[in-house]
C-alpha positions as CSV (number, residue, x, y, z in Angstrom):
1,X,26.1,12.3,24.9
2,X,26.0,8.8,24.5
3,X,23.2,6.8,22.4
4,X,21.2,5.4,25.1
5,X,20.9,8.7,26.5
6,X,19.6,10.5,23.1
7,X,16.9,7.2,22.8
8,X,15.9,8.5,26.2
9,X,15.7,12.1,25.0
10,X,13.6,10.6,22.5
11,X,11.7,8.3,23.9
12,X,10.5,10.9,26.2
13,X,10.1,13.7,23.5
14,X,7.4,11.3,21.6
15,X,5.5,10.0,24.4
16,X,4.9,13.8,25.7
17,X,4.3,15.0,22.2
18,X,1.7,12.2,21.8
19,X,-0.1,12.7,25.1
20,X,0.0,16.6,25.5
21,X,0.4,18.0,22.0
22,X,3.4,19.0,20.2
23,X,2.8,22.8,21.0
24,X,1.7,22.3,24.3
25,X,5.3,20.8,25.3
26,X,8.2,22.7,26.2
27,X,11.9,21.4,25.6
28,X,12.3,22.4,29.2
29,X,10.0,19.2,30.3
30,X,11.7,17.0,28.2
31,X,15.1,17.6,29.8
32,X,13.0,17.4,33.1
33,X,11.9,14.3,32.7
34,X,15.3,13.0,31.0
35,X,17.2,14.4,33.4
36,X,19.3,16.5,31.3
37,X,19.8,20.4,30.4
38,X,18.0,22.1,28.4
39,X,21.7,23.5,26.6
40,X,22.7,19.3,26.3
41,X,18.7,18.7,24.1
42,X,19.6,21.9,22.0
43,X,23.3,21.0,20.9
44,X,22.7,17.8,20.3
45,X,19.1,19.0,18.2
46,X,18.8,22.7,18.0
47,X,15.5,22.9,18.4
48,X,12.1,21.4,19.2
49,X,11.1,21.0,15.9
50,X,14.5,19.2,15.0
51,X,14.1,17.0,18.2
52,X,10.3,16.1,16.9
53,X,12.1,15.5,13.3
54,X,14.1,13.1,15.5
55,X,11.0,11.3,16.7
56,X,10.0,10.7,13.5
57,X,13.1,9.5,11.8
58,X,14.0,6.7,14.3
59,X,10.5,5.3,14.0
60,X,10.2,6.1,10.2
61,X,13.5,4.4,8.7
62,X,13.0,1.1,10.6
63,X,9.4,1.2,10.0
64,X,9.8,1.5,5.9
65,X,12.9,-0.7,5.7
66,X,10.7,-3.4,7.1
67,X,7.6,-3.0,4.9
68,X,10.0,-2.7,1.8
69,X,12.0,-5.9,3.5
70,X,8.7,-8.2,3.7
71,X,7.9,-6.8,0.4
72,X,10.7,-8.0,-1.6
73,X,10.5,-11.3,0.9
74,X,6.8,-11.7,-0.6
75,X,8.3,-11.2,-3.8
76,X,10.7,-13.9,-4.0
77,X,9.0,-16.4,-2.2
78,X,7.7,-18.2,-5.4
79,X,4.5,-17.1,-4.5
80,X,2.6,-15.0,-6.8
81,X,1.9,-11.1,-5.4
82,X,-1.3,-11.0,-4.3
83,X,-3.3,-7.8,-3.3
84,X,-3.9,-9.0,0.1
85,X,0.3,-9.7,0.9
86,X,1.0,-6.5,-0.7
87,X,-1.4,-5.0,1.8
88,X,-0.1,-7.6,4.3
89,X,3.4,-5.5,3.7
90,X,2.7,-2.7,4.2
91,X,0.6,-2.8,7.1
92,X,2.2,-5.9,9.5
93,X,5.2,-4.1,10.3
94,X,3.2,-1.3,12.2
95,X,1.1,-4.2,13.9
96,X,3.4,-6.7,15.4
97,X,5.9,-4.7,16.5
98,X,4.3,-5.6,20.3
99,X,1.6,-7.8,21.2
100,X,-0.6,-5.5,22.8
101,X,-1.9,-3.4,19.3
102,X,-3.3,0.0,21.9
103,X,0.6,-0.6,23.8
104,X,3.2,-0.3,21.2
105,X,5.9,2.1,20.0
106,X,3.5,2.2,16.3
107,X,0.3,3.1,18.6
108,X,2.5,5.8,20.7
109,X,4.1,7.2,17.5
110,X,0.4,7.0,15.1
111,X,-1.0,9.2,18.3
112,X,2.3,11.6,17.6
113,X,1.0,11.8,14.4
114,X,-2.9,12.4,14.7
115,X,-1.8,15.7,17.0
116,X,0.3,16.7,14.8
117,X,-2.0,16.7,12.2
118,X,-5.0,17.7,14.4
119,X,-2.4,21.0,15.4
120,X,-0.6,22.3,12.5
121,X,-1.6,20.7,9.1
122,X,1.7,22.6,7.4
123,X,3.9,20.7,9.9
124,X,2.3,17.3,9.8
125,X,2.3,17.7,5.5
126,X,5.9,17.7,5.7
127,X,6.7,15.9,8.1
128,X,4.7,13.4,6.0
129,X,5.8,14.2,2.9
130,X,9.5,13.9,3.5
131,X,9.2,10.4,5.9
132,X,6.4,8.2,4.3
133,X,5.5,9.5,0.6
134,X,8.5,7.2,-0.8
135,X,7.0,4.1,0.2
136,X,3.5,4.7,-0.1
137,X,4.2,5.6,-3.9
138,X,6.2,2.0,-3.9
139,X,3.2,0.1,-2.6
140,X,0.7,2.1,-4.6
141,X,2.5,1.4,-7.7
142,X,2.8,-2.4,-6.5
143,X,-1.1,-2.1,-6.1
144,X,-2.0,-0.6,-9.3
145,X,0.5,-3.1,-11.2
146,X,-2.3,-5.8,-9.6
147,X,-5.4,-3.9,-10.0
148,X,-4.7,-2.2,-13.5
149,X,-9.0,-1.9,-14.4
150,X,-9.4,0.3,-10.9
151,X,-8.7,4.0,-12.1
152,X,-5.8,5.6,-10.4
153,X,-7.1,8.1,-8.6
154,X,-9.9,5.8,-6.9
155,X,-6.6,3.7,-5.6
156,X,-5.0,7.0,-4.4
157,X,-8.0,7.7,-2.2
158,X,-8.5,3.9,-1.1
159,X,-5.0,4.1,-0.4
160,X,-5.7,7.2,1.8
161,X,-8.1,5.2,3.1
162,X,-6.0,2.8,4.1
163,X,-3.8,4.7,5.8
164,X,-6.9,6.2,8.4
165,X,-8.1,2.8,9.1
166,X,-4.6,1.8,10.2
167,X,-4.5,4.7,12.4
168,X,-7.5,4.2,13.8
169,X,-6.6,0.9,14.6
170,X,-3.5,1.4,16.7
171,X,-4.6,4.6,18.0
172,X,-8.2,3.4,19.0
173,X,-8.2,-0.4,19.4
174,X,-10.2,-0.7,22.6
175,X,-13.3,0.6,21.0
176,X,-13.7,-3.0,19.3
177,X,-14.1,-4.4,23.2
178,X,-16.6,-1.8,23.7
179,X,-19.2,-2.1,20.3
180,X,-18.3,-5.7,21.1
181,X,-19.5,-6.2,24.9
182,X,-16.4,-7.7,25.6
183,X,-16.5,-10.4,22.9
184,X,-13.7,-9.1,21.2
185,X,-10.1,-9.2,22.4
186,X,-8.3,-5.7,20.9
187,X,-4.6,-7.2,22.7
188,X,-5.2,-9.6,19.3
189,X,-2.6,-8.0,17.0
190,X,-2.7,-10.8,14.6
191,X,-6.5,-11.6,14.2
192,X,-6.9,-7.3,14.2
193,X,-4.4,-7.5,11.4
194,X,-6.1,-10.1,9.3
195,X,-9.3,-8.6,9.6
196,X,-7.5,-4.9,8.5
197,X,-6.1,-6.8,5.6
198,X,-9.3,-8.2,4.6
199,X,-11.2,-5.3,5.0
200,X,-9.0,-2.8,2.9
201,X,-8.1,-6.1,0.1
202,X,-11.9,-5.7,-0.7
203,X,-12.2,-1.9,-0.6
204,X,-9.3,-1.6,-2.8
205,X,-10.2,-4.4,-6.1
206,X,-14.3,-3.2,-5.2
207,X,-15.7,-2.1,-8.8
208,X,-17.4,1.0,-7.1
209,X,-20.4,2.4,-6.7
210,X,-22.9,4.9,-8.1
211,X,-24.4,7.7,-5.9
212,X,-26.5,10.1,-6.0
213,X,-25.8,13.6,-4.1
């Protein structure tokens, strides 16, 4: 099987996944729709939950190489580390991967990932575990190393934080059109990105406040 035809395999493995649920699809309708056997998909992955491991390791490993890439670009720049270009790191390389923020492989493959997580919690945990926590301890190391007076575990759940908002953003980004009226353009990856970095900078180095409950 050559390579072009296992990116087709998964190529249409995530997009069904993200539109019909990981459960709801069969392996039988992703050879359909590849054009393949069902016998060809399960020698070359053994089984659906290997194929969906797939999914997530080709977008996974070029997605965290990149962060940790403009990272250590920010790094040696001569520029000092700022909250707001460690935050830039982590979150640009899920934004501009396509112009169109609701269009793009990172909005196809966040929507994989809010199923997953809205079907089978154990799944989606390791799933997560195994691609992402690597990096996201990086960065929130990085973070803490510029915000050393917020207490840890307050970064831990801004950090959490972080991560819905970016979700939301790339899974959601035509709701900004709609409490808008139209003023506001969600194709904008660059100005939505800005506006994500400011938003989570502030949350992040915030001194916090007291409530009552």
């Amino acid at each position: 099987m050559s390579e072009s035809t296992i990116d087709r395999i998964l190529d249409v493995a995530e997009r069904l996944f993200s539109e019909q649920g990981y459960r709801a699809v069969a392996v039988r309708a992703v050879t359909r729709e590849s054009g393949l056997s069902v016998s060809a998909v399960h020698y070359h992955f053994g089984s659906k939950q290997a194929l969906l491991e797939a999914v997530f390791e080709r977008r996974a490993a070029p997605l965290t190489s990149a962060r940790l890439e403009l990272l250590e670009q920010f790094k040696s720049d001569g520029h000092e580390l700022t909250l707001e270009r460690i935050v830039q790191a982590f979150l640009q390389p899920g934004f501009l991967d396509s112009q169109k923020v609701g269009d793009s492989e990172s909005s196809r493959f966040i929507r994989l990932r809010t199923m997953i997580a809205n079907e089978d919690t154990e799944l989606f945990q390791k799933l997560t575990v195994k691609h992402f926590d690597t990096v996201s301890q990086i960065f929130l190391k990085e973070i803490r190393a510029v915000l050393p007076d917020i207490p840890y575990d307050s970064l831990v759940w801004r950090f959490h934080f972080l991560l819905g908002a970016q979700y939301y953003a790339l899974s959601n980004s035509s709701r900004v059109e709609s409490l808008s009226h139209g003023l506001t353009n969600h194709t904008d990856t660059r100005f939505a990105l800005a506006e994500l970095i400011t938003f989570v900078s502030g949350g992040l180095r915030s001194a916090g406040v007291k409530i009552d409950i």
